[in-house]
MIPARO-408005 format. One line per field, with one value per residue (C-alpha): residue in three letters; y, z, x. Coordinates in Angstrom, 1 decimal, decimal comma. Layout:
// residues N
residu (ALA | ...) $
north (Y | ...) $
up (Z | ...) $
east (X | ...) $
// end
This chain:
// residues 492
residu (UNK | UNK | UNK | UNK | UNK | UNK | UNK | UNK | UNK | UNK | UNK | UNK | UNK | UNK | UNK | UNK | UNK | UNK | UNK | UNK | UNK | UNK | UNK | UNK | UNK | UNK | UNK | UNK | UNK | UNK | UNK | UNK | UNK | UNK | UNK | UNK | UNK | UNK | UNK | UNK | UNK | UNK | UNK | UNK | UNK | UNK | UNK | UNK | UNK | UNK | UNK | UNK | UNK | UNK | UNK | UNK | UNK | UNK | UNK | UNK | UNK | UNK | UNK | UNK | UNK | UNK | UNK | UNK | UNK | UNK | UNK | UNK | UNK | UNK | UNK | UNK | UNK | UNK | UNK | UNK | UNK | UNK | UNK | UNK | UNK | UNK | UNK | UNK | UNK | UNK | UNK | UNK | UNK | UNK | UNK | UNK | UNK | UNK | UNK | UNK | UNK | UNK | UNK | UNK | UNK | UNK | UNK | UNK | UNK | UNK | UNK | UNK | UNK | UNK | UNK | UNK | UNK | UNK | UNK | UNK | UNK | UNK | UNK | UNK | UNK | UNK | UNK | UNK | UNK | UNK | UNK | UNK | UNK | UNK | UNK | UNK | UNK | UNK | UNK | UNK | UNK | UNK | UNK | UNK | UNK | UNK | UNK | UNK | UNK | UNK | UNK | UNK | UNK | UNK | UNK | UNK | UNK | UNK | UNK | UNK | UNK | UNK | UNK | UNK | UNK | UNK | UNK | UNK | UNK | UNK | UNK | UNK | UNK | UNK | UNK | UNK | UNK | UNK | UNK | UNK | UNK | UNK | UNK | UNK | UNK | UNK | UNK | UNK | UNK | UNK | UNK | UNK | UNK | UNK | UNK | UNK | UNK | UNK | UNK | UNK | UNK | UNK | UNK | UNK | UNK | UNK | UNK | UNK | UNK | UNK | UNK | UNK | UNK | UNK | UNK | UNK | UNK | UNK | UNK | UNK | UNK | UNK | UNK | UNK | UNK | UNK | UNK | UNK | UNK | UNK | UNK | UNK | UNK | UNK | UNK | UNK | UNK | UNK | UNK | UNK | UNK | UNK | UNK | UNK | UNK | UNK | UNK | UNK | UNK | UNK | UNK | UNK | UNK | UNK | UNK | UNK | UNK | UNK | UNK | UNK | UNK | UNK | UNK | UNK | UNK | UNK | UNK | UNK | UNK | UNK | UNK | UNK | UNK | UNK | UNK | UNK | UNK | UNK | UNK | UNK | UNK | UNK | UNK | UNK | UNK | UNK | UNK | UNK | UNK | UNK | UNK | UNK | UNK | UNK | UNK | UNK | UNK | UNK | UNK | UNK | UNK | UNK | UNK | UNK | UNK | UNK | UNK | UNK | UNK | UNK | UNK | UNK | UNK | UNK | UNK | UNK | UNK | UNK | UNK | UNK | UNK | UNK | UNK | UNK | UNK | UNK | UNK | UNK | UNK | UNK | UNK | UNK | UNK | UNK | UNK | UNK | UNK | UNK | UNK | UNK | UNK | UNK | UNK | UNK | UNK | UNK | UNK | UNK | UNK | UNK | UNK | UNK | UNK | UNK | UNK | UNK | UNK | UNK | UNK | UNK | UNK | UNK | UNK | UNK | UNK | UNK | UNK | UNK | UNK | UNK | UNK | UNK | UNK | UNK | UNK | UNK | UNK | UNK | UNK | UNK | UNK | UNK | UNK | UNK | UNK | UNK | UNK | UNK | UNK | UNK | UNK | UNK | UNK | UNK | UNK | UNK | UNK | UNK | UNK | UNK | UNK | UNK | UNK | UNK | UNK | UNK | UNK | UNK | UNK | UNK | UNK | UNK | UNK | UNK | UNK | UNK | UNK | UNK | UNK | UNK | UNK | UNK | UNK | UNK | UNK | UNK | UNK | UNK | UNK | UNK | UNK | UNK | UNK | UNK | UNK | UNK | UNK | UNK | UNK | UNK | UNK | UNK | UNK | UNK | UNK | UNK | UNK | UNK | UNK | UNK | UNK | UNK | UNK | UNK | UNK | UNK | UNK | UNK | UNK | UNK | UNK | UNK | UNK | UNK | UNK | UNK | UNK | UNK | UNK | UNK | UNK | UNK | UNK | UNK | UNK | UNK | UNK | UNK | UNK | UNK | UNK | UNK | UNK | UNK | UNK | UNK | UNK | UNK | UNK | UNK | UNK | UNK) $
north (0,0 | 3,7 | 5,6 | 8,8 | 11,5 | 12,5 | 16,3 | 18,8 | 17,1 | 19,5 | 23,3 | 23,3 | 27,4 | 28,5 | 31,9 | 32,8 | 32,7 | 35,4 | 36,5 | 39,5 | 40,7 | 42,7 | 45,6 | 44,5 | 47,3 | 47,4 | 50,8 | 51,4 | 55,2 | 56,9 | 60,4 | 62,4 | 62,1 | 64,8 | 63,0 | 60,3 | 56,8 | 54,2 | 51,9 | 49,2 | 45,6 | 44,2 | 40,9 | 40,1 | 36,8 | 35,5 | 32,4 | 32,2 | 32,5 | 33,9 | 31,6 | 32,6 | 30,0 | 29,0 | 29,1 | 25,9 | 24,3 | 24,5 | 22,6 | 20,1 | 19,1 | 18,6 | 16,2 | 14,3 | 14,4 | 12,7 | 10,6 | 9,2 | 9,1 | 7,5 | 4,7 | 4,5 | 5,0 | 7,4 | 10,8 | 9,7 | 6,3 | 9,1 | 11,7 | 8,8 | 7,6 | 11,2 | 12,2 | 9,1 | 9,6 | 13,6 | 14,8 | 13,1 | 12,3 | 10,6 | 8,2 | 7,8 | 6,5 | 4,4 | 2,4 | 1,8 | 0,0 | -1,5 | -3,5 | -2,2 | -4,8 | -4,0 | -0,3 | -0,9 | -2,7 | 0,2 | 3,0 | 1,0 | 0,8 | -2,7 | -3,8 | -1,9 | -3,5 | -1,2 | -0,7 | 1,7 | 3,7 | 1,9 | 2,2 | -0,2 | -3,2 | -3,6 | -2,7 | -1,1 | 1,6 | 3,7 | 7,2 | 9,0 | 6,7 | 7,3 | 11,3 | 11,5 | 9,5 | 11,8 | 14,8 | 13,7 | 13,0 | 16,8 | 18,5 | 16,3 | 18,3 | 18,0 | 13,9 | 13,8 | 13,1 | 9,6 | 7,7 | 4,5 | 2,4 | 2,3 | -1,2 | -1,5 | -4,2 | -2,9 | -1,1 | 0,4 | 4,5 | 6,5 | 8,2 | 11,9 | 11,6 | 9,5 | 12,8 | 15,3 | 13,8 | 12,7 | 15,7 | 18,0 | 20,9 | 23,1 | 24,8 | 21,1 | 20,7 | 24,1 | 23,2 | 19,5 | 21,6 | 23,4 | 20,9 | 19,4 | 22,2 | 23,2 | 19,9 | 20,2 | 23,4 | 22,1 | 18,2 | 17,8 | 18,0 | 21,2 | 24,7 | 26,0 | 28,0 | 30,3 | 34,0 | 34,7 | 37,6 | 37,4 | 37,2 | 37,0 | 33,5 | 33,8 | 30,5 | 31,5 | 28,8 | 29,2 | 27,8 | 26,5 | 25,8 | 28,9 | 30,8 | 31,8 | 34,7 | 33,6 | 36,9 | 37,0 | 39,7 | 38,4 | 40,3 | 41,8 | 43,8 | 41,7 | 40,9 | 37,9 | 35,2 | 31,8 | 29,7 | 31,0 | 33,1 | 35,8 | 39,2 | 39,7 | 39,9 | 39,9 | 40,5 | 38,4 | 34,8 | 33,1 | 31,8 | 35,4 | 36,1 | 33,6 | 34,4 | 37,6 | 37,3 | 35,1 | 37,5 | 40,3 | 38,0 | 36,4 | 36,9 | 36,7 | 40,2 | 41,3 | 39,3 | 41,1 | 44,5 | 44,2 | 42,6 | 45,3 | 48,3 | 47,1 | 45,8 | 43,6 | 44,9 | 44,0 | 42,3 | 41,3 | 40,5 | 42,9 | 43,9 | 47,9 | 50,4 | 53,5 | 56,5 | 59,2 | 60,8 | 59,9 | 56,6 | 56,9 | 53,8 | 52,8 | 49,8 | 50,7 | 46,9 | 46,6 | 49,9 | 49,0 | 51,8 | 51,3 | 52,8 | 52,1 | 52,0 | 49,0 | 47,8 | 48,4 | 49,8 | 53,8 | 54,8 | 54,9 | 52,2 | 53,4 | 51,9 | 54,4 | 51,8 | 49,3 | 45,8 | 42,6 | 40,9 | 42,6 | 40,1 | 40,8 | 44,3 | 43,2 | 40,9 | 43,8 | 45,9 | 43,5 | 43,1 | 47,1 | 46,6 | 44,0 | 45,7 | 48,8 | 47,6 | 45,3 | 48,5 | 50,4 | 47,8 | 47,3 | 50,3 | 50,7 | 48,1 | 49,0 | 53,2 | 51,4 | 49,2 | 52,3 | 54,8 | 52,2 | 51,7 | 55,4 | 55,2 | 53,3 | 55,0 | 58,4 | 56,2 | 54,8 | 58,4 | 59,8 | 57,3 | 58,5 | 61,7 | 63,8 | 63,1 | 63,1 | 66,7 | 68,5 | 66,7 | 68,7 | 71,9 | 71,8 | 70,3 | 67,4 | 63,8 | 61,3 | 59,6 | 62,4 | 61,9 | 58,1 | 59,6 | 60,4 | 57,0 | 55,8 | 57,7 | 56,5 | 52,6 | 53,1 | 54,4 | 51,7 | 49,0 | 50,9 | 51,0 | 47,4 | 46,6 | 49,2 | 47,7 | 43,9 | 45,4 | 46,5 | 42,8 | 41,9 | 44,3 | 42,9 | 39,7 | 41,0 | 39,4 | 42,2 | 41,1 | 41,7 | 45,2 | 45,5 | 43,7 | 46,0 | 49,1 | 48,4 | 47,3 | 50,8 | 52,5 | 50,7 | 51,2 | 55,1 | 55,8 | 53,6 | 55,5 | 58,8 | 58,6 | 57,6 | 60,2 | 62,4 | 61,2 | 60,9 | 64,1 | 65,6 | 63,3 | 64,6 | 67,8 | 69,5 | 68,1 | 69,6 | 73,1 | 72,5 | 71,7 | 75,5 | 77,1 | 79,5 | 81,4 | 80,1 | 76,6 | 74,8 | 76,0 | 74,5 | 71,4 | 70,8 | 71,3 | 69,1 | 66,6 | 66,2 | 66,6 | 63,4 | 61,2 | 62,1 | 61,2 | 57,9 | 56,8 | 57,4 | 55,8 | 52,8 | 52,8 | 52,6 | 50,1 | 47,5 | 48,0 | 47,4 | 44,7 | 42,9 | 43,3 | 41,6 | 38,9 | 38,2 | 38,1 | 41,4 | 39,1 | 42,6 | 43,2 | 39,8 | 40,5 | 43,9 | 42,6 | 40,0 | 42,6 | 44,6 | 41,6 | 40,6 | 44,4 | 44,5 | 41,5 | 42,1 | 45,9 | 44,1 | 42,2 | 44,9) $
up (0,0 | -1,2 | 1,9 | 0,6 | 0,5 | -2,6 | -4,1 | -4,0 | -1,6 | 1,0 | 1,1 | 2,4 | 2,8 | 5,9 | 7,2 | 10,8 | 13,4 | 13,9 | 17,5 | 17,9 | 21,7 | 23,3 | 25,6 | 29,0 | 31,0 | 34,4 | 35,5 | 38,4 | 39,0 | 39,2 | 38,9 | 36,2 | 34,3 | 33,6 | 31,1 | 28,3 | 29,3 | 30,3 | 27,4 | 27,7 | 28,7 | 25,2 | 26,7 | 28,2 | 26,7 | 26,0 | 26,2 | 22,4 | 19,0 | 15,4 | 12,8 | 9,2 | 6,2 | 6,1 | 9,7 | 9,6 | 7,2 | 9,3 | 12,3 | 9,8 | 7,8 | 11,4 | 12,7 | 9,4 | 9,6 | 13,0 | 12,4 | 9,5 | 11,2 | 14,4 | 13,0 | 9,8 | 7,4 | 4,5 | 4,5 | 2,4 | 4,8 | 8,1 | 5,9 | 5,9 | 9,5 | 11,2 | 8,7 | 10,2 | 13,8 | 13,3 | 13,4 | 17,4 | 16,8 | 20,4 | 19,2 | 15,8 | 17,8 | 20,7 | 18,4 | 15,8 | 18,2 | 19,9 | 16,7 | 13,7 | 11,4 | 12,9 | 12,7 | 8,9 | 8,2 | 9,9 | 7,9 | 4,7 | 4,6 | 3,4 | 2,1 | -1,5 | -4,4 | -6,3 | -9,3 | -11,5 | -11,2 | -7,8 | -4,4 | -2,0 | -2,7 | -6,3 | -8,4 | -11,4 | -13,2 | -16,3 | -15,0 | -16,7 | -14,6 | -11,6 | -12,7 | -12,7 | -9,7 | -7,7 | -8,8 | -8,0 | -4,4 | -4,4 | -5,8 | -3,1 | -0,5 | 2,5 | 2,2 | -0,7 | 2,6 | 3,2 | 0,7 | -1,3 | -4,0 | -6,3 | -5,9 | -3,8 | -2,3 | -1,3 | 1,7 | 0,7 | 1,1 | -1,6 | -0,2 | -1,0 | -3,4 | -5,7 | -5,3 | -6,2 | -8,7 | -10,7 | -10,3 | -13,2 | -13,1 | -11,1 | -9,5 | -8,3 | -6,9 | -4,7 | -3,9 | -2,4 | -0,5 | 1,2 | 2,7 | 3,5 | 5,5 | 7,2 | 8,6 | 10,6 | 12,0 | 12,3 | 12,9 | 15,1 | 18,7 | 19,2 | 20,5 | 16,9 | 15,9 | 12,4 | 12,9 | 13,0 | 10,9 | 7,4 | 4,8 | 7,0 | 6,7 | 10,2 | 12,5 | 16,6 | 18,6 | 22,2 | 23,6 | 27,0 | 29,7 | 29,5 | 32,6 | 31,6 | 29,8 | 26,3 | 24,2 | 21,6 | 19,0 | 15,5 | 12,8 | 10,4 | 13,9 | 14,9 | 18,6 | 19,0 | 22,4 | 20,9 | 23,3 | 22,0 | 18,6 | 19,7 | 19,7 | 22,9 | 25,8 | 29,1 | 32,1 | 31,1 | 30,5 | 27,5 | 29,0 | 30,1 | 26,3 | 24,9 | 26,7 | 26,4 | 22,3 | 22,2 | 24,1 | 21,7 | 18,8 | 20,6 | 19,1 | 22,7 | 23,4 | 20,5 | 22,5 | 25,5 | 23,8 | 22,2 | 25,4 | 27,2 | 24,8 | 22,8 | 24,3 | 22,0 | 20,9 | 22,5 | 19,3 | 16,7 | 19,2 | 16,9 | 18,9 | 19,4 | 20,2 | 21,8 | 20,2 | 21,3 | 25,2 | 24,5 | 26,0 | 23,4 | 21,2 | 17,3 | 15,9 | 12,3 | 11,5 | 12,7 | 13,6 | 17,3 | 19,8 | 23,6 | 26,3 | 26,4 | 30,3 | 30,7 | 27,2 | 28,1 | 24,9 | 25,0 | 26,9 | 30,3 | 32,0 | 35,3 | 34,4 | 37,6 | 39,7 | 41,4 | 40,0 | 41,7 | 38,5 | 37,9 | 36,8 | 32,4 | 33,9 | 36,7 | 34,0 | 31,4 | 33,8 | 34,8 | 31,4 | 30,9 | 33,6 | 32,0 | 28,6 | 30,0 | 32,2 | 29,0 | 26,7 | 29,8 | 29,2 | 25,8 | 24,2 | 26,8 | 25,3 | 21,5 | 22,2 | 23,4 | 20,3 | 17,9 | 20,0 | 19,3 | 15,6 | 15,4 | 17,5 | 15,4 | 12,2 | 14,7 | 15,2 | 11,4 | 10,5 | 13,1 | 11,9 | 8,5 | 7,9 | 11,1 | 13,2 | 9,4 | 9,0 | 12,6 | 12,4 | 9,1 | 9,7 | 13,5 | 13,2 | 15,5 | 15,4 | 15,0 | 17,9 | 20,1 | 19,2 | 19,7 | 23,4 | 20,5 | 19,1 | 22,8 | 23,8 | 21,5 | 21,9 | 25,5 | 24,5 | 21,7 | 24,8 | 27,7 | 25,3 | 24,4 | 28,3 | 29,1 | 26,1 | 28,4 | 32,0 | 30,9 | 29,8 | 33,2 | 35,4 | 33,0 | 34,7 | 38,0 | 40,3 | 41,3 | 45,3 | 45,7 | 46,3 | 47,9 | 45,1 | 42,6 | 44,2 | 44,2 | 40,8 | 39,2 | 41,2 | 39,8 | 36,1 | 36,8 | 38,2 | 35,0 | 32,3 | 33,7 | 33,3 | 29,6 | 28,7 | 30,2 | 28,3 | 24,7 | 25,2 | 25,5 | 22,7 | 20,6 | 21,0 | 22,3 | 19,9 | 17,1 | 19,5 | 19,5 | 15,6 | 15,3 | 17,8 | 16,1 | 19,0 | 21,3 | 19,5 | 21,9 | 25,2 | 24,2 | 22,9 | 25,9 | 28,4 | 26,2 | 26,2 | 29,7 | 30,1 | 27,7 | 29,0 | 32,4 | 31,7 | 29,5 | 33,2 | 35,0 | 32,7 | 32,5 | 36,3 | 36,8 | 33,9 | 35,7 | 38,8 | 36,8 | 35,1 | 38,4 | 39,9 | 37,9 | 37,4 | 41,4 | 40,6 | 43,2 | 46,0 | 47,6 | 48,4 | 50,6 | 52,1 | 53,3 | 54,8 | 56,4 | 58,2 | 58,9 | 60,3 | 62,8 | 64,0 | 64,9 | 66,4 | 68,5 | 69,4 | 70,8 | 73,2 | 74,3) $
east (0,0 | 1,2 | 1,1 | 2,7 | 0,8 | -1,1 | 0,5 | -2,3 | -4,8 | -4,4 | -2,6 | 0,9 | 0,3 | -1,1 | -1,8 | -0,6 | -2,8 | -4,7 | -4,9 | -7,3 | -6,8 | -9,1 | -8,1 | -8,5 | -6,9 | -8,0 | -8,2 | -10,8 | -9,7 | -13,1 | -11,7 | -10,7 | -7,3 | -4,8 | -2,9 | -4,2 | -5,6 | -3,3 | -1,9 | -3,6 | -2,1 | -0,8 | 0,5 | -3,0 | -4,1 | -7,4 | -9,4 | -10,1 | -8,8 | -10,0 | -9,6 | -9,9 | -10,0 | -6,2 | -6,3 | -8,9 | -7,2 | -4,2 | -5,8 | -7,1 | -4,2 | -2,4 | -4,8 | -5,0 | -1,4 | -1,2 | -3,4 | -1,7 | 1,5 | 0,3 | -1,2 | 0,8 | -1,8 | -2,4 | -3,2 | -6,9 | -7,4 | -6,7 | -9,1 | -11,9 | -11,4 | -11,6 | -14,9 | -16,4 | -15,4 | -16,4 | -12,9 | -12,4 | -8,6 | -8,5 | -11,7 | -9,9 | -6,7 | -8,4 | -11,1 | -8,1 | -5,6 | -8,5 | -9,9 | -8,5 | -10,2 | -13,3 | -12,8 | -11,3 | -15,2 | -17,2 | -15,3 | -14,8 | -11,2 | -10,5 | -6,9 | -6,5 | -5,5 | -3,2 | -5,6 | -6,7 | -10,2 | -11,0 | -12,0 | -10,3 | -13,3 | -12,0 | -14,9 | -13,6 | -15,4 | -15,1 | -13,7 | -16,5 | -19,2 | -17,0 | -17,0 | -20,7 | -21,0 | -19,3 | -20,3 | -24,3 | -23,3 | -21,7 | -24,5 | -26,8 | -25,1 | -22,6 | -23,4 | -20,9 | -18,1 | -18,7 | -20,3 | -20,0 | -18,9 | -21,6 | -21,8 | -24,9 | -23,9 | -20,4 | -19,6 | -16,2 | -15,6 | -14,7 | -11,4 | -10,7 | -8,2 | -10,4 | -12,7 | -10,1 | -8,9 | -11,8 | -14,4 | -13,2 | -15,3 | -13,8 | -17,3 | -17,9 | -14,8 | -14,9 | -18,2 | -16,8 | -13,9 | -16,2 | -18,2 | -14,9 | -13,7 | -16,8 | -17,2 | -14,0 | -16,0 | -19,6 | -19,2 | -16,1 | -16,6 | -13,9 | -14,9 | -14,5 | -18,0 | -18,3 | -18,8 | -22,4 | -22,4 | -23,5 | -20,6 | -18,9 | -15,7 | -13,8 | -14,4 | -13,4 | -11,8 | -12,4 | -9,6 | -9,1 | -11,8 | -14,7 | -15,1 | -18,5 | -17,7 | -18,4 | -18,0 | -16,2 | -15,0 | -14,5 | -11,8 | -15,0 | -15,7 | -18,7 | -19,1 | -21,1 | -21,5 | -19,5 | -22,1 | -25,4 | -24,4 | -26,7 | -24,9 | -22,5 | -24,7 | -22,2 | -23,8 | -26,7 | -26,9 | -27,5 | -31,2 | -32,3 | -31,3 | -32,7 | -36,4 | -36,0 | -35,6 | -38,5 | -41,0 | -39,9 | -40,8 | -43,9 | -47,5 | -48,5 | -47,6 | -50,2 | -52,9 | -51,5 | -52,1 | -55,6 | -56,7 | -55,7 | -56,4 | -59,5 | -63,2 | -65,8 | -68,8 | -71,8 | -73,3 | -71,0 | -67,9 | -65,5 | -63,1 | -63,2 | -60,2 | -61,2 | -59,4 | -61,3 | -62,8 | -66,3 | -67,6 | -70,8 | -69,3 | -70,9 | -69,2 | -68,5 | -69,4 | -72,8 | -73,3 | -74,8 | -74,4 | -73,2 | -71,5 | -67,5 | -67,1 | -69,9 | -70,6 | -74,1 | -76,6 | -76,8 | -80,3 | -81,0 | -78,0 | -76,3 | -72,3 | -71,5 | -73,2 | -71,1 | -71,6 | -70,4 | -69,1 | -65,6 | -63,6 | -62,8 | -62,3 | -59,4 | -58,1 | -57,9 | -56,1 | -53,8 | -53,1 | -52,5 | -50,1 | -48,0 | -47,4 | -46,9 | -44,2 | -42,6 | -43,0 | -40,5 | -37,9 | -38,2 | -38,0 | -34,9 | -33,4 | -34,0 | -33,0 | -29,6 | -29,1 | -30,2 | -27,9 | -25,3 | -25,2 | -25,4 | -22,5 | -20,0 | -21,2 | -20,0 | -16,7 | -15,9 | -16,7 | -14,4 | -11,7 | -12,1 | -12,9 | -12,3 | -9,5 | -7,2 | -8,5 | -8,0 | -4,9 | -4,1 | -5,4 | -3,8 | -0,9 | -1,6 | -0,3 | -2,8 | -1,3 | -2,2 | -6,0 | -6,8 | -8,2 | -11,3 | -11,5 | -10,9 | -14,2 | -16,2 | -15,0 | -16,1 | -19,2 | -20,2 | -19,6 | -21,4 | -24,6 | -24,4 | -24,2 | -26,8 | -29,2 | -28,8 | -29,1 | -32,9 | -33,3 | -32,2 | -34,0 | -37,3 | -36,7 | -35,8 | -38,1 | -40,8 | -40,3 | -36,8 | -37,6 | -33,9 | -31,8 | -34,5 | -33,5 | -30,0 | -29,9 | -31,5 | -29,2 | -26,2 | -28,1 | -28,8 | -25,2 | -24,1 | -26,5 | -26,0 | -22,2 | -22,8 | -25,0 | -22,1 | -19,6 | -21,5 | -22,5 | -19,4 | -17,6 | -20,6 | -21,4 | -18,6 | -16,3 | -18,5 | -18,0 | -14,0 | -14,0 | -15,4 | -13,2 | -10,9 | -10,0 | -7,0 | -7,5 | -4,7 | -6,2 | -9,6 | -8,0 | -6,3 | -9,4 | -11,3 | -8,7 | -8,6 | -12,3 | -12,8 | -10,2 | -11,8 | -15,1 | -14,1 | -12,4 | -15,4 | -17,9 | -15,7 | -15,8 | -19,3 | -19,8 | -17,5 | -19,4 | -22,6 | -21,2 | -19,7 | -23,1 | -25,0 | -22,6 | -22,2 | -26,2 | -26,4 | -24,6 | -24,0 | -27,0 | -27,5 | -24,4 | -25,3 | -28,7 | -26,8 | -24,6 | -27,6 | -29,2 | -26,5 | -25,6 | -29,3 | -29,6 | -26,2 | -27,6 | -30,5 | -28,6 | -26,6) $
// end
């Protein structure tokens, strides 16, 4: 048996690693700089990795590699085995030297006669049958992987080599190469998931053991969480996302509404919305008349009167109270994510356009304005953890009044801080782009003024962030202490 490998069945290229590190400075100061944020800590390492195309291929080629060394196979027999064993090189390795014949039956790997136009059973084919063969099975989708001799009554694989070599249109065989690299991603049991965002060909590998922080930013700039693919979402868990998601897309909230806001007519049951004072009522379906407040017919009714029966209108008030509390946190939530995107169109605009000319027409090197781009980074993050924490206060339990309070203190202090600092990167800025008077003073005062508030707002946000994380432990603690220092009072 040939066990060299075949030229041209995998790349030999491969593209570095690429190792996108967030900033992870941990600067708690809550006052005000003087001088430019701290540079942030380069050497900090994270939990995952970004993986483009040639990154993947990279990781594959060296388990098909091991494999092929360890148990002295080739390359397309160790391409076969870890496609059937969903790319688990230790499962690959343990069911091999446990029963290899066994293993070589399963997979379809039986002792290959060295002939032409074969698999390893012996049937022999014309190469234009084998041709049309395999290109069927690719245009059937992924499946084209593992499949058959066409002998039906032959078990033997079709190795990858055999593919490569006999497909000849070239749109077939991309299509076949990337089924065969996305299966490395989406069948194998790694911590390797594709970037969520549309268009979008970067795979992240998570790395070592999570510590339940699962967001991840990808190279094309989208943050995403690797556990759930939602967008990033830390302080909240991936449940409270997920439920929360689900009510925003729920029909039951339109029940919700028209029970609340609408009534049925008295005699054809249409259901009614009152949009102006009067409670004189004509159903523009069946044109009956009747009073709004008791759905009685207009004449002589007393709705004033107190009637026993007042159950529909407790329900429809309880109901009133529910949306009205989900419309609070909602459109919360979705100001955030608008105020957001608006954000990093401010930022990529910034970048591009106007930080190169105050930097011409003042003389100022770039370097000396990142504190800008600095400011508005803060802010883009701040607003996506402000959008979550109105997710989380949704499902904040309505009697735990203490962790409730705490919790929209933390949020206010948190928001408040924000609003600050966009305001000043925001407005003001657009104030010192017109200066023309003693341009350097007013540089330098906004300078330290942004810097300052970027400090601060990342300060409060931490504190948020920690809160909610600790699932507002403080707050039990403190009552604890409470507890006890009464309890010790009274004894004294």
């Amino acid at each position: 048996m040939d066990y060299s490998d075949d030229d041209g069945m995998l790349d030999t290229d491969s593209g570095e690693d690429n190792l996108y590190s967030e900033n992870a400075a941990d600067d708690s100061d809550p006052g005000f700089a003087e001088e430019g944020l701290d540079n942030k800590d380069s050497t900090s390492q994270l939990s995952y990795v970004v993986l483009n195309e040639e990154d993947i291929r990279k990781h594959q080629r060296t388990d098909i590699e091991q494999v092929s060394m360890v148990l002295s196979i080739s390359q397309v027999e160790a391409i076969a085995l870890l496609l059937h064993y969903q790319w688990n090189v230790s499962k690959v390795e343990d069911e091999w030297f446990t029963d290899e014949e066994k293993v070589r039956k399963s997979v379809g790997l039986l002792k290959e006669p060295l002939e032409i136009a074969t698999v390893s059973c012996g049937h022999s084919y014309c190469k234009t049958c084998w041709t049309g063969y395999i290109t069927s099975k690719i245009n059937d989708g992924p499946g084209c992987l593992i499949f058959k001799c066409p002998d039906t009554s032959c078990s033997a694989v079709v190795g990858h080599d055999m593919i490569n070599n006999l497909v000849t249109m070239e749109e077939d065989k991309e299509k076949y190469n990337k089924y065969f690299l996305r299966s490395y991603v989406e069948s194998s049991q790694k911590k390797i998931k594709w970037c969520p965002s549309p268009g979008c060909e970067h795979a992240v590998d998570l790395g070592g053991e999570s510590d339940e922080n699962y967001d991840v930013s990808c190279l094309c700039s989208n943050e995403f969480c690797w556990n759930c693919c939602e967008d990033a979402h830390r302080p909240v868990d991936c449940d409270t996302v997920a439920k929360w998601i689900f009510k925003n897309k729920d029909e039951s909230e339109n029940t919700t509404w028209i029970l609340a806001n609408t009534k049925p007519c008295p005699n054809c049951k249409r259901q009614i919305e009152k949009n102006q004072g009067c409670n004189n009522m004509i159903c523009s379906i069946c044109r009956h008349m009747f009073c709004w407040a008791c759905l009685g017919p207009l004449g002589n009714h007393s709705c004033h009167r107190y009637k026993g029966d007042k159950e529909t209108e407790v329900k429809r008030e309880r109901a009133k109270e529910a949306i009205d509390r989900y419309m609070h946190y909602y459109e919360r939530w979705s100001s955030n994510q608008s105020s957001r995107v608006m954000a990093m169109a401010d930022l990529k605009k910034l970048e591009s356009v106007q930080i190169k000319k105050l930097s011409i027409k003042h003389g100022i090197p770039k370097t000396q304005l990142q504190f800008f781009v600095e400011a508005w980074l803060q802010i883009i993050e701040c607003r996506r953890v402000l959008k979550w924490t109105y997710a989380y206060g949704y499902y904040l339990s309505e009697k735990e009044s203490t962790k409730k309070r705490f919790f929209e203190y933390l949020q206010g202090e948190a928001e408040f801080g924000l609003e600050r600092l966009h305001q000043c990167a925001e407005l003001e800025f657009k104030q010192l782009v017109k200066e023309t008077e003693d341009f350097s003073k007013s540089f330098e005062d906004f300078r330290r003024k942004l810097i300052g508030l970027t400090k601060v707002t990342k300060t409060y946000f931490e504190n948020l962030v920690k809160a909610l994380e600790n699932g507002l432990a403080d707050v039990e603690h403190n009552e604890s202490n409470s507890a006890t220092k009464s309890k010790r009072q009274k004894l004294v």
